[in-house]
MIVOGU-523994 format. One record per residue: x, y, z of N, C-alpha, C, O in turn; chain; residue in three letters; residue number from 0. Coordinates in nm, 4 decimals, always signed. Atoms other than C-alpha are relative to their C-alpha. Layout:
       n_X       n_Y       n_Z      ca_X      ca_Y      ca_Z       c_X       c_Y       c_Z       o_X       o_Y       o_Z  cadena  residuo  num
         X         Y         Z         X         Y         Z         X         Y         Z         X         Y         Z       A      ALA  NUM
...
//
This chain:
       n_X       n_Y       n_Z      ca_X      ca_Y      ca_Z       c_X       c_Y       c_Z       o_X       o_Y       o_Z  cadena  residuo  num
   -0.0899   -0.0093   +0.1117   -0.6253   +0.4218   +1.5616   +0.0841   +0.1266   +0.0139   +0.0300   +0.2339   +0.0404       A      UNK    0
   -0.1051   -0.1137   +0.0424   -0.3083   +0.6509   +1.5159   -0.0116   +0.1210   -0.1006   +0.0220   +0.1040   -0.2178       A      UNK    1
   +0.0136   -0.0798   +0.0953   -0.3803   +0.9725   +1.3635   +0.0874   +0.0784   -0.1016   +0.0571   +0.1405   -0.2035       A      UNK    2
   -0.0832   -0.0591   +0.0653   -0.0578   +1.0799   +1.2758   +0.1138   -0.1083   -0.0916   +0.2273   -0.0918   -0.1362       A      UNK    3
   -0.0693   +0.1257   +0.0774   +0.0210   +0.7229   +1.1072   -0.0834   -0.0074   -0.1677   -0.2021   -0.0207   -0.1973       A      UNK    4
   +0.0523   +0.0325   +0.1490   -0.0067   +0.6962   +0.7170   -0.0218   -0.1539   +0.0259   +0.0384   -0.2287   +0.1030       A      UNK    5
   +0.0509   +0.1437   -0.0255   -0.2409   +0.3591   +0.6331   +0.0746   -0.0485   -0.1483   +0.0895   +0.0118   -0.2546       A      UNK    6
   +0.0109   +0.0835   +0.1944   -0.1518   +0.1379   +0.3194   -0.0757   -0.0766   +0.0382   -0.0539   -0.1246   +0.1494       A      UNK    7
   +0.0205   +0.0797   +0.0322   -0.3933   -0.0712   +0.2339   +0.0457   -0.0280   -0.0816   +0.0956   +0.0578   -0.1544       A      UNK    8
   -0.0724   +0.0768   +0.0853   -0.2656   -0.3495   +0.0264   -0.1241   -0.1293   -0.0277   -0.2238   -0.1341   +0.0444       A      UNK    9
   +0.0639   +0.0984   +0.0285   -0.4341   -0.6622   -0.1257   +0.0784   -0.0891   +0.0950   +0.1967   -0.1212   +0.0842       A      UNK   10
   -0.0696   +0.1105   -0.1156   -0.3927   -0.9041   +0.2019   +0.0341   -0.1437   -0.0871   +0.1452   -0.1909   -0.0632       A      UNK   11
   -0.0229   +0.1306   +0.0855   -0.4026   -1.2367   -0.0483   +0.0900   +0.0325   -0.0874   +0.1189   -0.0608   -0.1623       A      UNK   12
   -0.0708   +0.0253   +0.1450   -0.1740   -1.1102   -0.3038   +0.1412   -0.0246   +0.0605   +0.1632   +0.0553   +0.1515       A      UNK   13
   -0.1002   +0.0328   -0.0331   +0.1819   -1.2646   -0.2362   +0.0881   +0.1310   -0.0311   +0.1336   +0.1892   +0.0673       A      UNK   14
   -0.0552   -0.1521   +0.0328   +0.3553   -0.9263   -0.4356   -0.0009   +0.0505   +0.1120   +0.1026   +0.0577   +0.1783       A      UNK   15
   +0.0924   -0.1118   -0.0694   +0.1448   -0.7188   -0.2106   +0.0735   -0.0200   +0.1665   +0.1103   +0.0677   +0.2447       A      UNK   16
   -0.0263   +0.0341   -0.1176   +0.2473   -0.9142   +0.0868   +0.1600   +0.0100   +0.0053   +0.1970   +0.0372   +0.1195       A      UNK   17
   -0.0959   -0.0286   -0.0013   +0.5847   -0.8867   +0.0227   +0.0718   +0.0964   +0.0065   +0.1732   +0.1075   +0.0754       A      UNK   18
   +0.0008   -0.1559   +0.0120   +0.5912   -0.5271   -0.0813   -0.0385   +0.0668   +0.1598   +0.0037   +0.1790   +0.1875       A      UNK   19
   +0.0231   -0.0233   -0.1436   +0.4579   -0.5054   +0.3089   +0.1332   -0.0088   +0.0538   +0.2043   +0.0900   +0.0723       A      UNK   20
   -0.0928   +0.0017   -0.0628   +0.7262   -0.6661   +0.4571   +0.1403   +0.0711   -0.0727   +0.2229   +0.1128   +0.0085       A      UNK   21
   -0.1123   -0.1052   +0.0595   +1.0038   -0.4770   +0.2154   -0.0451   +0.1358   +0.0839   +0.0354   +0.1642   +0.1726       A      UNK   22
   +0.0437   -0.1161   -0.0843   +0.8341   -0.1617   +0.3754   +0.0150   -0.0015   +0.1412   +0.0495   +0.0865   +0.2200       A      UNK   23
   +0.0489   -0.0393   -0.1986   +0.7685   -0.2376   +0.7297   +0.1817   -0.0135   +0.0192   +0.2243   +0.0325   +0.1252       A      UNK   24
   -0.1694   +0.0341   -0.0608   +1.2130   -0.3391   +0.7225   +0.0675   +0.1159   -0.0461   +0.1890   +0.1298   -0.0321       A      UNK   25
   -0.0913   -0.1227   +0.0709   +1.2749   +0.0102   +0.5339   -0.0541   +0.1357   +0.0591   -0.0083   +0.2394   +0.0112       A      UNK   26
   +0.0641   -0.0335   -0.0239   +1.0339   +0.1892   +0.7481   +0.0481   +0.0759   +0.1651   -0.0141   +0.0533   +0.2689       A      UNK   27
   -0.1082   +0.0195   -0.0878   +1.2913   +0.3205   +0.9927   -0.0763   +0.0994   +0.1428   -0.0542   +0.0971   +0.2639       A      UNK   28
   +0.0666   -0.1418   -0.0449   +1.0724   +0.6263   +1.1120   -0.1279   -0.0414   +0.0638   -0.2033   +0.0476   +0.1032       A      UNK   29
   +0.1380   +0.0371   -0.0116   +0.7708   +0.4129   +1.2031   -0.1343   +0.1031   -0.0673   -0.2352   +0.1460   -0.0114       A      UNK   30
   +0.1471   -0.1050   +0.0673   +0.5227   +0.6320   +0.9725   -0.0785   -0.0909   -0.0571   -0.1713   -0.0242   -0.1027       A      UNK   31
   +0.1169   +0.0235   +0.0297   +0.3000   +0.3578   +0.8497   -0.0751   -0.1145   +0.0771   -0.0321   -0.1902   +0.1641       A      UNK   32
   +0.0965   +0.1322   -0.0921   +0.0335   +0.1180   +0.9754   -0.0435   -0.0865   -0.1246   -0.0257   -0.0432   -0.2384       A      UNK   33
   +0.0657   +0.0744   +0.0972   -0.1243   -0.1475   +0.7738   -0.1365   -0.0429   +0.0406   -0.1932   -0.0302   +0.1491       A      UNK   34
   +0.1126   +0.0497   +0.0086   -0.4267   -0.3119   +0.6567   -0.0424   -0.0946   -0.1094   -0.0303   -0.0272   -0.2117       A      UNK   35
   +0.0601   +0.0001   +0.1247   -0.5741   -0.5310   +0.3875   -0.1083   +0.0515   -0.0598   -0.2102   +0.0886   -0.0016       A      UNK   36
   +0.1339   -0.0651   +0.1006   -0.8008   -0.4121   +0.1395   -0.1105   -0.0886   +0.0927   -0.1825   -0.0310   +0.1742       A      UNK   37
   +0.1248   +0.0983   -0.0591   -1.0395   -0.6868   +0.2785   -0.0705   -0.0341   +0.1108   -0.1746   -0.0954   +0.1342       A      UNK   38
   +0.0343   -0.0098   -0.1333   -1.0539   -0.6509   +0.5892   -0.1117   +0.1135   +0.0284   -0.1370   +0.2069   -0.0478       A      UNK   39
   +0.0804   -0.0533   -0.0736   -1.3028   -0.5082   +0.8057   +0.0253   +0.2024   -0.0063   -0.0494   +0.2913   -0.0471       A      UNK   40
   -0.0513   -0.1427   -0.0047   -1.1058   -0.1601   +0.8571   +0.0134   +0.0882   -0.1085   -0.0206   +0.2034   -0.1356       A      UNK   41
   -0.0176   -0.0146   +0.1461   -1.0019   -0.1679   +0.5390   -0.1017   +0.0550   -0.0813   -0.0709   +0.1604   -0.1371       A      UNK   42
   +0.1130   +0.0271   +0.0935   -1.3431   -0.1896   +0.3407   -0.0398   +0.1486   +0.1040   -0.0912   +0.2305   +0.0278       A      UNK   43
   +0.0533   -0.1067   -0.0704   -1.4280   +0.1286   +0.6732   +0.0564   +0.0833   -0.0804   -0.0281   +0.1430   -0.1471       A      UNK   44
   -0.0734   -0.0900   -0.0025   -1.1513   +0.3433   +0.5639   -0.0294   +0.0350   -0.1368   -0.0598   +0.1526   -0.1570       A      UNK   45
   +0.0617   -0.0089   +0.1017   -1.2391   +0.3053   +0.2247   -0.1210   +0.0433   -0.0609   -0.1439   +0.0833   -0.1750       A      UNK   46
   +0.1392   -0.0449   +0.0277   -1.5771   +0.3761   +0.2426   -0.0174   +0.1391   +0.0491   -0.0957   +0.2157   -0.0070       A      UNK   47
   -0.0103   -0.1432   -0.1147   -1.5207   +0.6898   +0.4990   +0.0338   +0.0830   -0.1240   -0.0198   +0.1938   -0.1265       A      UNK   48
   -0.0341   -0.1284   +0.0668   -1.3647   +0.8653   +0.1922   -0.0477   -0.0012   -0.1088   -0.0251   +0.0951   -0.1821       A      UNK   49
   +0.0590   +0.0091   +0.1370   -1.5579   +0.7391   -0.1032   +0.0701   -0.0270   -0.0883   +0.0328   +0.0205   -0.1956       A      UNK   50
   -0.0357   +0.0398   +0.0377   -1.3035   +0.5758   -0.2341   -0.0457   -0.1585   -0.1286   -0.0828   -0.2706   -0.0939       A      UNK   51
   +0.0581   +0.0787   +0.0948   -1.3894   +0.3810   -0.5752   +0.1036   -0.1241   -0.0266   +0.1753   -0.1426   -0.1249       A      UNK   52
   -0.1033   +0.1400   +0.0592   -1.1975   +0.0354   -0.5394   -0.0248   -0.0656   -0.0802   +0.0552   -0.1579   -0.0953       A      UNK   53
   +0.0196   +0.0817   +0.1155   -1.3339   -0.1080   -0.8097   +0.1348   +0.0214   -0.1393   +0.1738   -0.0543   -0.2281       A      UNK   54
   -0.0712   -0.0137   +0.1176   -1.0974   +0.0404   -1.0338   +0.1791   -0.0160   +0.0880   +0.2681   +0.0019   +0.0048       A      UNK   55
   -0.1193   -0.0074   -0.0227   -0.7488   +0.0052   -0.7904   +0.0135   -0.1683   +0.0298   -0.0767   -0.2454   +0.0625       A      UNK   56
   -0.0418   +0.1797   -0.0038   -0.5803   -0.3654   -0.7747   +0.0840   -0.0293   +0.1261   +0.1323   -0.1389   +0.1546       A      UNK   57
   -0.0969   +0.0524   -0.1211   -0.3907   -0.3480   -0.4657   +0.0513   +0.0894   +0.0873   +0.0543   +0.0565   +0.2059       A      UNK   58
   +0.0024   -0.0714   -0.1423   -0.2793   -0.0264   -0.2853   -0.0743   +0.1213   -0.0330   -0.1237   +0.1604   -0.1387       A      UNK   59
   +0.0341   -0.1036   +0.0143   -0.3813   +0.2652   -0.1741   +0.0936   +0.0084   +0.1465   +0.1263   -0.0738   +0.2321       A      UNK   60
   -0.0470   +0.0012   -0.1413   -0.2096   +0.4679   +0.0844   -0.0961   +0.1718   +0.0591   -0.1256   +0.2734   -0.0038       A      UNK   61
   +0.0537   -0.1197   -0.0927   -0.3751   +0.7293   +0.3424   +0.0317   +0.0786   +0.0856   +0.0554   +0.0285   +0.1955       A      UNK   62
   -0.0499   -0.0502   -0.0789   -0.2805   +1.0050   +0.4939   -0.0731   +0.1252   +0.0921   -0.1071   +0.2399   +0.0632       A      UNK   63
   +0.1715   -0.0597   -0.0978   -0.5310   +1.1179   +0.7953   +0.0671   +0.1386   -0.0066   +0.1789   +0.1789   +0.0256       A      UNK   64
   -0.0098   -0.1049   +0.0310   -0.6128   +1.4458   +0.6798   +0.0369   +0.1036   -0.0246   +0.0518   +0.2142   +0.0273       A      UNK   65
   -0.1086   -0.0416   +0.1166   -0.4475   +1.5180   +0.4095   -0.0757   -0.0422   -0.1294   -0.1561   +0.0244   -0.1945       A      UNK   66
   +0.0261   +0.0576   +0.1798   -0.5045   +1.2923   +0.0788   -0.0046   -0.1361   +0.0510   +0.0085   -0.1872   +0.1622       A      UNK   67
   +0.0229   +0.1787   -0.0472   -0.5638   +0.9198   +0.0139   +0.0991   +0.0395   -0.1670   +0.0928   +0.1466   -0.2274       A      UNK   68
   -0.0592   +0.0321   +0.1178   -0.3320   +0.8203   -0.3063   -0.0164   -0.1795   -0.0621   -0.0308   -0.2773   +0.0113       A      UNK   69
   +0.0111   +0.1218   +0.0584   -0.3556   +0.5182   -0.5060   +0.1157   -0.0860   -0.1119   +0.2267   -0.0333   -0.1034       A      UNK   70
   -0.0947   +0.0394   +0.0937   -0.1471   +0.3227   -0.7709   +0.1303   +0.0562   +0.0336   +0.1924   +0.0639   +0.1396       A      UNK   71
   -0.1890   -0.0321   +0.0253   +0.1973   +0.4494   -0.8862   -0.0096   +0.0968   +0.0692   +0.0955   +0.1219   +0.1283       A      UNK   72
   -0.0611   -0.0790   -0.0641   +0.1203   +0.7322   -0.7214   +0.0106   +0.0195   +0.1902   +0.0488   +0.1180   +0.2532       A      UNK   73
   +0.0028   +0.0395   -0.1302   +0.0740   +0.5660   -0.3446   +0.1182   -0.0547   -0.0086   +0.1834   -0.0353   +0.0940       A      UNK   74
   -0.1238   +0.0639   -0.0148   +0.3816   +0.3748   -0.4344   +0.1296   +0.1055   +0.0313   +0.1953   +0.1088   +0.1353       A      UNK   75
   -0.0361   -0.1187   +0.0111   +0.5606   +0.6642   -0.5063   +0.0540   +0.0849   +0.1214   +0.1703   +0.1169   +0.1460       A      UNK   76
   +0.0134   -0.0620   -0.1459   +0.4764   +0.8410   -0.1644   +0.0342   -0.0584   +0.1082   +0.0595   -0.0156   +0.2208       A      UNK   77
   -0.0676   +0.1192   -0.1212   +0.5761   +0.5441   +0.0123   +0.1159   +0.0084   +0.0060   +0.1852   +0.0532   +0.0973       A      UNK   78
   -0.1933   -0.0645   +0.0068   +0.9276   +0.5548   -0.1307   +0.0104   +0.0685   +0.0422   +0.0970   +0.0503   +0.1278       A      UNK   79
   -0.0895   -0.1469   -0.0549   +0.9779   +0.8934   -0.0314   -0.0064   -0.0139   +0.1911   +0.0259   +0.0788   +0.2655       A      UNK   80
   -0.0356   -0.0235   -0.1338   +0.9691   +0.7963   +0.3305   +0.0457   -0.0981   +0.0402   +0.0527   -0.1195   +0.1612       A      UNK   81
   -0.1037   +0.0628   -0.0569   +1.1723   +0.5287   +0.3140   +0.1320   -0.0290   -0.0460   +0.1795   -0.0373   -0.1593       A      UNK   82
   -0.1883   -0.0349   +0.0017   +1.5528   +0.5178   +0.4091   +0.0555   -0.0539   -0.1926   +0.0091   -0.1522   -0.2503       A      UNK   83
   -0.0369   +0.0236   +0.1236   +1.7254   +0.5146   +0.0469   -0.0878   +0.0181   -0.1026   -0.0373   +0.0253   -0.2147       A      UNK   84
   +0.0524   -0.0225   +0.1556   +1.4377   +0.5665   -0.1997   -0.0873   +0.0821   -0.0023   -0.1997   +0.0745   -0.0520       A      UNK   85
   +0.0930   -0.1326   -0.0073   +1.3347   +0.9102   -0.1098   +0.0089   +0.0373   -0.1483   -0.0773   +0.0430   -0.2360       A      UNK   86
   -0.0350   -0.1123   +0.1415   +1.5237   +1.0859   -0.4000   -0.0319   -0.0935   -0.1183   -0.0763   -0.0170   -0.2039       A      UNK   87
   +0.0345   +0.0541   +0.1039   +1.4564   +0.7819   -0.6847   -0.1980   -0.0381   -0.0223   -0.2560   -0.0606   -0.1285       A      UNK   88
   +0.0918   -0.0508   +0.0298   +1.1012   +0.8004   -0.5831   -0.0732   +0.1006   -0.0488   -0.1738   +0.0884   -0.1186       A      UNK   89
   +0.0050   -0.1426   +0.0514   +1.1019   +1.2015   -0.6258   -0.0162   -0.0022   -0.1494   -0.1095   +0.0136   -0.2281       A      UNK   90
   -0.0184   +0.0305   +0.1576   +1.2558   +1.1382   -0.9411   -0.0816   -0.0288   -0.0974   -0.1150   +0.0370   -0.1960       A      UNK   91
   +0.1745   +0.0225   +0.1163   +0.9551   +0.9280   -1.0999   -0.0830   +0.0627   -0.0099   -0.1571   +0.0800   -0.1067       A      UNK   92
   +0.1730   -0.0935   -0.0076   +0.6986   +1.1359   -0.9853   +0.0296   +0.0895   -0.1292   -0.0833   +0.0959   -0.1780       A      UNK   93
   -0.0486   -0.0468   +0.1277   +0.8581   +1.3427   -1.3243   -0.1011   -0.0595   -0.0930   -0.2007   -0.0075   -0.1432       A      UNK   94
   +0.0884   +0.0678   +0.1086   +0.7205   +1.0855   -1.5381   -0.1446   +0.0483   +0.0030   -0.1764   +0.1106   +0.1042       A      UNK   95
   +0.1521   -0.0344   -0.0086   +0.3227   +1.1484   -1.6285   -0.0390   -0.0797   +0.1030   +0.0297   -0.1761   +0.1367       A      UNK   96
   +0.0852   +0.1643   -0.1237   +0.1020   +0.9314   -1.3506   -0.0482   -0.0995   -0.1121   -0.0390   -0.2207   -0.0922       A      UNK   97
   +0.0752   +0.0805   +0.0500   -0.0837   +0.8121   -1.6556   +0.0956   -0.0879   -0.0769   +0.0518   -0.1760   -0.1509       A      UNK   98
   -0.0820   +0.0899   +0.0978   +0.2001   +0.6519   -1.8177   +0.0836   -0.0735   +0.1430   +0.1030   -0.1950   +0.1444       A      UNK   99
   -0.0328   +0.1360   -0.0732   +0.3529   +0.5149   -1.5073   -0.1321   -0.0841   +0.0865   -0.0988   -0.1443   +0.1885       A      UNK  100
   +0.1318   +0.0686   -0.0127   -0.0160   +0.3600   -1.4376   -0.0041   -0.1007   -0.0517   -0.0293   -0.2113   -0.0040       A      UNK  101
   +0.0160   +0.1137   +0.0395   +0.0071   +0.1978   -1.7092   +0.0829   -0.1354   +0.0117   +0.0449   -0.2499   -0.0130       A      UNK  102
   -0.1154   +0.0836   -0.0790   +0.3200   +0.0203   -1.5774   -0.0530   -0.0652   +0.1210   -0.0562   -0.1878   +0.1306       A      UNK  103
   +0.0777   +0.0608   -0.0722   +0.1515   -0.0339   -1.3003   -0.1229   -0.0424   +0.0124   -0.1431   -0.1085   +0.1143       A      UNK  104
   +0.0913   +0.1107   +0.0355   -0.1655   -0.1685   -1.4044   +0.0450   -0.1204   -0.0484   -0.0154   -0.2118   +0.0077       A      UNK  105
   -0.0608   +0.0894   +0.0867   +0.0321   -0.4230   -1.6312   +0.0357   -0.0564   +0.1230   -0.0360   -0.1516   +0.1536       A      UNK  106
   +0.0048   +0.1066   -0.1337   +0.1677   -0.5524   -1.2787   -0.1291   -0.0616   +0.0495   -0.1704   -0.1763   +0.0328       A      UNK  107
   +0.0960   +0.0410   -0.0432   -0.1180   -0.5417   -1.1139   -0.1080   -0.1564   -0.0389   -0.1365   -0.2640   +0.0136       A      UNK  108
   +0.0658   +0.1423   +0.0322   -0.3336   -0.7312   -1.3601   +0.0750   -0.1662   -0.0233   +0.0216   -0.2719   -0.0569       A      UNK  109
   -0.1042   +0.1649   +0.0098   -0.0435   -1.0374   -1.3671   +0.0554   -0.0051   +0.1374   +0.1563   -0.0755   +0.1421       A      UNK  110
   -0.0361   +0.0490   -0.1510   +0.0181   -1.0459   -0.9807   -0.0328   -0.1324   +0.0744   +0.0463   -0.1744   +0.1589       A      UNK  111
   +0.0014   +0.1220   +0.0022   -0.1386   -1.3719   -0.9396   +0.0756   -0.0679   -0.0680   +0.1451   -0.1514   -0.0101       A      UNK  112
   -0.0635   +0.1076   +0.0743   +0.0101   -1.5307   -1.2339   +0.0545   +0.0088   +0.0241   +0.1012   -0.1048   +0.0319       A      UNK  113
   -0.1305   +0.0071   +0.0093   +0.3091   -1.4195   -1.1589   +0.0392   -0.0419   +0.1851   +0.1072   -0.1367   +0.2243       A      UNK  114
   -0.0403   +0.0407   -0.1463   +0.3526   -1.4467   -0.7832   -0.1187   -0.0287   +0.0589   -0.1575   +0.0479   +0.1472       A      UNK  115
   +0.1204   +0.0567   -0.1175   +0.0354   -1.6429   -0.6419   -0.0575   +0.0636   +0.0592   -0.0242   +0.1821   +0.0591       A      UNK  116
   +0.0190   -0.0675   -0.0810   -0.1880   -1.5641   -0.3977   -0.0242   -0.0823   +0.1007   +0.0216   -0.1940   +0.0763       A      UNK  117
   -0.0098   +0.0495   -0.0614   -0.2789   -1.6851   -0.0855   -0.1401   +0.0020   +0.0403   -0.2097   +0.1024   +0.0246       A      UNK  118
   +0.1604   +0.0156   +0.0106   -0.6326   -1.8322   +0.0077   -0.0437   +0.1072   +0.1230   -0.1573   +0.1545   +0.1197       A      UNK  119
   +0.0697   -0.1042   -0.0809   -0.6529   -1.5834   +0.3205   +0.0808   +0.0919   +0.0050   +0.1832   +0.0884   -0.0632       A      UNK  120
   -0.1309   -0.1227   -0.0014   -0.4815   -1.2262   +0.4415   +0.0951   -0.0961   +0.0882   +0.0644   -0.1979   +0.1502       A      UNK  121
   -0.1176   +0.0180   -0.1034   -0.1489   -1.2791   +0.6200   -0.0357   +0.0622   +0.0963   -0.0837   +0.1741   +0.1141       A      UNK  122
   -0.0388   -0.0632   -0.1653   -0.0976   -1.2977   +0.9892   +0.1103   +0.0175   +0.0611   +0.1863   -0.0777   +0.0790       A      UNK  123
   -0.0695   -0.0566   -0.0015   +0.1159   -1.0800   +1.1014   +0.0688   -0.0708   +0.1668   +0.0058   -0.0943   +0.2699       A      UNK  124
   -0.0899   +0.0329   -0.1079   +0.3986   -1.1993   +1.3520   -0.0886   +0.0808   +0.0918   -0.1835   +0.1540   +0.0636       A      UNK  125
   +0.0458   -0.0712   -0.1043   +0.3460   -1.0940   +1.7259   +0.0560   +0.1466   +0.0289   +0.0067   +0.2397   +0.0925       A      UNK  126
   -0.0848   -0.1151   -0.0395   +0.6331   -0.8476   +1.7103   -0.0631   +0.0786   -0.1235   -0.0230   +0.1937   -0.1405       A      UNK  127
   +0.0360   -0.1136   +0.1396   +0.4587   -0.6963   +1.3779   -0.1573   +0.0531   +0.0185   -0.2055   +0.1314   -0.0634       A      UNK  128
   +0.1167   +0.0461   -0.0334   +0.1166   -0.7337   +1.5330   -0.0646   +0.1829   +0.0065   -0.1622   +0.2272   -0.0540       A      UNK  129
   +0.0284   -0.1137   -0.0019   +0.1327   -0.3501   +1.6504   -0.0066   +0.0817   -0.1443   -0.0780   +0.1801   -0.1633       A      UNK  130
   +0.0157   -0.0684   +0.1520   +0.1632   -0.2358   +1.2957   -0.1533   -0.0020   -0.0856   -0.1840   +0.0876   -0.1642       A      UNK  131
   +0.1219   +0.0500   +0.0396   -0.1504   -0.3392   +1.1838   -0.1421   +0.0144   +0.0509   -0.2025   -0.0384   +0.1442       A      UNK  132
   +0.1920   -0.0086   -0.0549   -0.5155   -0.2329   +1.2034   -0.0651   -0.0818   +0.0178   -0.0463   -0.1829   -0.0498       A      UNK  133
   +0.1113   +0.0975   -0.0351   -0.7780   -0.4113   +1.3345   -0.1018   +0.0663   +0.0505   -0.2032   +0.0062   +0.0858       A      UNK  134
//
């Protein structure tokens, strides 16, 4: 694994989630992240390596080898800022409290099925996207 690559996990079944991938990996100009699902094998490692309590997050988290792990609005957040166009309107939010844009983003979270499906397994990732991705 890449040490100087930030991870997102993401919920591999959630259609959002999966989408929110590919919006990233096409805005992602700098190659700085790798992926994973939550569910996966690596996933459920990387998670456990830091004592990370997923019971309470719905879909990302992002990691940054040794440094911080972030979660919710504020993994989203950190993501924007490294990609092309939504450095400075990510900056920007981070303003707001975390706990009030949480609750914005919990309110997604818990309606991500209803609202955009999910899919009975993770997505497989093209061949040309194949390197992006932990295993």
């Amino acid at each position: 694994m890449e040490n100087s690559k930030k991870i997102i996990l993401f919920d591999g079944v959630c259609n959002l989630c999966n989408g929110a991938i590919q919006f990233i990996i096409k805005r992602d100009t700098a190659d700085v992240f790798r992926y994973a699902p939550l569910q996966s094998t690596i996933g459920q490692k990387l998670i456990s390596e830091r004592n990370i309590d997923s019971s309470n997050i719905d879909s990302i988290i992002l990691i940054e080898p040794g440094v911080a792990f972030y979660v919710k609005s504020d993994a989203a957040l950190e993501i924007g800022k490294q990609l092309k166009g939504y450095g400075v309107i990510s900056s920007a939010l981070q303003w707001i409290p975390g706990s009030i844009r949480d609750i914005v983003y919990d309110f997604i979270a818990r309606n991500r099925y209803k609202w955009y499906g999910k899919k009975e397994e993770c997505m497989i990732p093209t061949p040309e996207l194949k390197a992006k991705f932990l295993s």
